[in-house]
N, C-alpha and C positions, 0 to 999 in steps of 0.2 A: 215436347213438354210432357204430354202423356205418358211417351215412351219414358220418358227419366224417373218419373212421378211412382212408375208400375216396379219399375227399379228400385225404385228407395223402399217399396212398403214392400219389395221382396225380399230385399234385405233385414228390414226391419222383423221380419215373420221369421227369417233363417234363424237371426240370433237372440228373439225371444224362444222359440222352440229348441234352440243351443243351450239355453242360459234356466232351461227348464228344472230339468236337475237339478241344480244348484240352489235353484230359489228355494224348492218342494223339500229340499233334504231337512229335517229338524234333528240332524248328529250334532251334538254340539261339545259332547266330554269323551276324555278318555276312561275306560272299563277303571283306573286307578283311580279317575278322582272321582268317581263314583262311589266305590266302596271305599273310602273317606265317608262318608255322608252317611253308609249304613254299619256301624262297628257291629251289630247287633251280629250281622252275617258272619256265617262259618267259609271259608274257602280251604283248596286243596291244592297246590302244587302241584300239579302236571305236565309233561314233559312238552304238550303243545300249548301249557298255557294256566290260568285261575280256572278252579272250577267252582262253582257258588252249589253248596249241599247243605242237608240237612237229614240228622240221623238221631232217631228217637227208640226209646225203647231199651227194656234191657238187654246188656251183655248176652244171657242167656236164652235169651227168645230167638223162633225163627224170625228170619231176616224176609223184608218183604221191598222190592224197589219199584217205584214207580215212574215210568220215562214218560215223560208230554209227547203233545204232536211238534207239526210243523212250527208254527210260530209263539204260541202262547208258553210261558215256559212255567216253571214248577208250580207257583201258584195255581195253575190250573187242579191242583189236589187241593184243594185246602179245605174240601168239604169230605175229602176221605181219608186224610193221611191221622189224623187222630182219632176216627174211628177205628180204623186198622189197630192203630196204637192201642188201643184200652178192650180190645178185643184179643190182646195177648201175643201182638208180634212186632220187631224190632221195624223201624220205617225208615226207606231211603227214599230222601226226594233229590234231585237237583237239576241245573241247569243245565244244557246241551250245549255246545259250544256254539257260539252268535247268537244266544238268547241270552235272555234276564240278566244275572251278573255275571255269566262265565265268559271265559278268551272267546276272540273271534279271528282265530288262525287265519288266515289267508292258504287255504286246503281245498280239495274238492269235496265237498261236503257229500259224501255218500254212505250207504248206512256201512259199510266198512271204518269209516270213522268213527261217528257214534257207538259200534260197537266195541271196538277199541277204545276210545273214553270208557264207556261204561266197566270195560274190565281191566282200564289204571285205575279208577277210581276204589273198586273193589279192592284190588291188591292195598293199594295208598291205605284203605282204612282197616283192613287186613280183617277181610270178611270172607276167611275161607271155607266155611260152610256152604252148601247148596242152597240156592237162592230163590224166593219164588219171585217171579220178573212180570209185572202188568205195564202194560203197554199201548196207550191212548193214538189212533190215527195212525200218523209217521211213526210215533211208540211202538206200535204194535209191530210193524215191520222191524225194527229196530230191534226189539227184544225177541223176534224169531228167529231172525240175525244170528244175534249172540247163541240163541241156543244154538243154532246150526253148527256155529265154531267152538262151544266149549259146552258140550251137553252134560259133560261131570260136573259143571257147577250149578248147575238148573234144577231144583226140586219139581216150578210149574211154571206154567205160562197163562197169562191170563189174558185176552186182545179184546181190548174195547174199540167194534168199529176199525179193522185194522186197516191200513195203506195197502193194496195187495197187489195192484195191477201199476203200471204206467199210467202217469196224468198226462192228460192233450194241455198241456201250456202255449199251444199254439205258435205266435211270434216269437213269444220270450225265449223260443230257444236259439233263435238266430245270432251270431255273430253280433258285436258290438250291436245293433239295433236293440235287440233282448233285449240288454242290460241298458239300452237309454230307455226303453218302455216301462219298464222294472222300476228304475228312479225315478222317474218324471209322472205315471200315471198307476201302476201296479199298486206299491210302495204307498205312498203318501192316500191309500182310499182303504190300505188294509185294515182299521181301527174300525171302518161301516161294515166289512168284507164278512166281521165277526155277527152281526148279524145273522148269519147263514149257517152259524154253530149252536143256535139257538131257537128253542119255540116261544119262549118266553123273552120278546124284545123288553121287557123292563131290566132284565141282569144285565143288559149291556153297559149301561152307564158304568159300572163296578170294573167291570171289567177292559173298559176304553182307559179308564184312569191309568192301571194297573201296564196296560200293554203300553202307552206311552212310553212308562219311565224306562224299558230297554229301549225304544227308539232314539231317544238322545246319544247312545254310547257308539261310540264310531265304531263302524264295519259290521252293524248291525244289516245295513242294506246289501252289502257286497255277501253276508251268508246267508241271506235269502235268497238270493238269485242265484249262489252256485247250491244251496241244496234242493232248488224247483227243476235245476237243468241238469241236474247227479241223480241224487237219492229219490227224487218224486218220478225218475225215470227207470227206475230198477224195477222189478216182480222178485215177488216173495213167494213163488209159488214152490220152488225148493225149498225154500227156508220151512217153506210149512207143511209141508212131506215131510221134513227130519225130523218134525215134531211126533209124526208117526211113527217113522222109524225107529226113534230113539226111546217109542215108548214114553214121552212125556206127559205129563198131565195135562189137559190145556181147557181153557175157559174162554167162552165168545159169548160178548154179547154184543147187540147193537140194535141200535133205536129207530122204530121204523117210519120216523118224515127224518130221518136224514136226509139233507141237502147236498152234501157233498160229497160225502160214500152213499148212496144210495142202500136200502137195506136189503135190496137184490139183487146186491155181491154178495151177502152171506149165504146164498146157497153154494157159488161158486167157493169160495174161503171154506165152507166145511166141508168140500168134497176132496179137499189135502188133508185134514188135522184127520189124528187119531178120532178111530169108528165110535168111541166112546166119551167121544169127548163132551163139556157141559152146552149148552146153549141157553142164551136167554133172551127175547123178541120184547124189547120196551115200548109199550105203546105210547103214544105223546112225546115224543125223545126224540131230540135232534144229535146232529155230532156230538157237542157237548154234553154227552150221556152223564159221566161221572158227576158236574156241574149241578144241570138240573133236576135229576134226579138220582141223588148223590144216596139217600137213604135204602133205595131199592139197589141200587147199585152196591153199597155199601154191605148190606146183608148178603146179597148174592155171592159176592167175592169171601165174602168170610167166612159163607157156608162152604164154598167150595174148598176152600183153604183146609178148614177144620174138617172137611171130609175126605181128606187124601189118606190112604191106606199105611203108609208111611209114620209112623207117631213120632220120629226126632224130630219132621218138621210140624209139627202143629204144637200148639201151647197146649 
């Protein structure tokens, strides 16, 4: 009797812990009928897929782009992409693909992708100027990337807090287990996770809102798992030597209670980047540097900007 009894509640435990995933997933639309709902959005054709952007400024201003981190997508500027703007240079925000409204290929999401996105995108809008590229977390890898592969297009480089080492994801890199830890307990606590990009837990509510409305869009979970088990697995420690080599201009700053880049990787990160390069130490600053304190950030990056030897790219 006990023996059956011990049977049934083992069973009962296998295919509640089976049925986890499913229950926890809140995908409910597709990327199309999504953007139905928001006409207001600009998109772009790209060959893996929509890209959701946004580009301000005049024709003749220098061009300035802004790349997010790992999960939060371009919203995360919205407290600096119009200062930039009325400080006299043209603004590129958009979404990375498996965030906010853009495709979610089914791809290995490593910063070889992203940076390719980033330079169909450019062509698409046909911004063939030299570009200054700021670069949030994963951003910031991202746009060292790019410089590494195409340094004729790069005026400067700016890394906020940048991705620069391997992350220990632990389990989640394992074979199918990963990806059921990923859906079932990862995944579904990411929205508290935000938290930890912040000093100031009152911005969270704003921004749990905002990071929802990509969870709903199908294949949002499946490009998080493959850019934690790709791209959060690469070093950028090449990438950010060719920023010396190439002579770039480049800009760091980061905040020192980060949480999740600790601010004592920036010793490490500037002992690759050019000997002359900016640095700036935000006191009271979490990950979310550009966010919380958007106005120091703000000025720092436009004085860098406006200080580059170069006068085609500055206004």
């Amino acid at each position: 009797m006990w023996f059956e009894l011990g049977l049934l509640a083992l069973f009962v435990l296998i295919l509640l812990l089976t049925m986890l995933p499913v229950w926890r997933n809140v995908e409910r639309y597709y990327l199309t009928q999504e953007l139905k709902k928001h006409p207001e959005l600009t998109t772009a054709q790209l060959p893996l897929g929509i890209v959701n952007y946004r580009l301000t400024g005049g024709c003749d201003l220098p061009v300035v782009v802004l790349v997010h981190g790992f999960s939060v997508p371009s919203f995360a500027w919205e407290r600096n992409a119009k200062a930039i703007e009325h400080s006299g240079f043209r603004v590129l925000t958009f979404d990375l693909y498996g965030r906010g409204y853009s495709a979610r290929p089914n791809r290995r999401y490593n910063l070889e992708l992203f940076s390719s996105q980033l330079n169909q995108l450019l062509d698409h809008l046909h911004l063939d100027q030299t570009v200054h590229l700021v670069g949030l977390s994963l951003g910031g890898a991202i746009v060292s990337n790019y410089a590494q592969l195409h340094p004729e297009r790069v005026a400067s480089v700016s890394l906020f807090a940048p991705l620069n080492e391997p992350v220990n994801i632990g389990p989640l890199k394992l074979p199918v287990i990963g990806r059921y830890l990923t859906y079932a307990f990862y995944l579904p606590n990411m929205i508290q996770k935000q938290l930890k990009d912040l000093v100031e837990p009152e911005l969270l509510e704003h921004w749990q809102q905002r990071y929802q409305d990509q969870m709903r869009i199908k294949g949002f979970r499946n490009a998080i798992y493959l850019t934690a088990n790709h791209a959060l697995q690469q070093s950028s420690q090449q990438a950010f030597e060719s920023l010396n080599r190439n002579q770039i201009p480049t800009l760091l700053i980061w905040g020192r209670k980060d949480k999740l880049l600790s601010f004592e990787q920036s010793d490490n990160v500037r002992s690759y980047l050019p000997i002359n390069h900016t640095f700036v130490a935000l006191e009271d600053a979490g990950h979310a540097l550009q966010y919380e304190k958007s106005e120091i950030v703000n000025k720092a990056l436009i004085s860098f900007l406006r200080g580059l030897p170069d006068k085609k790219n500055r206004p």
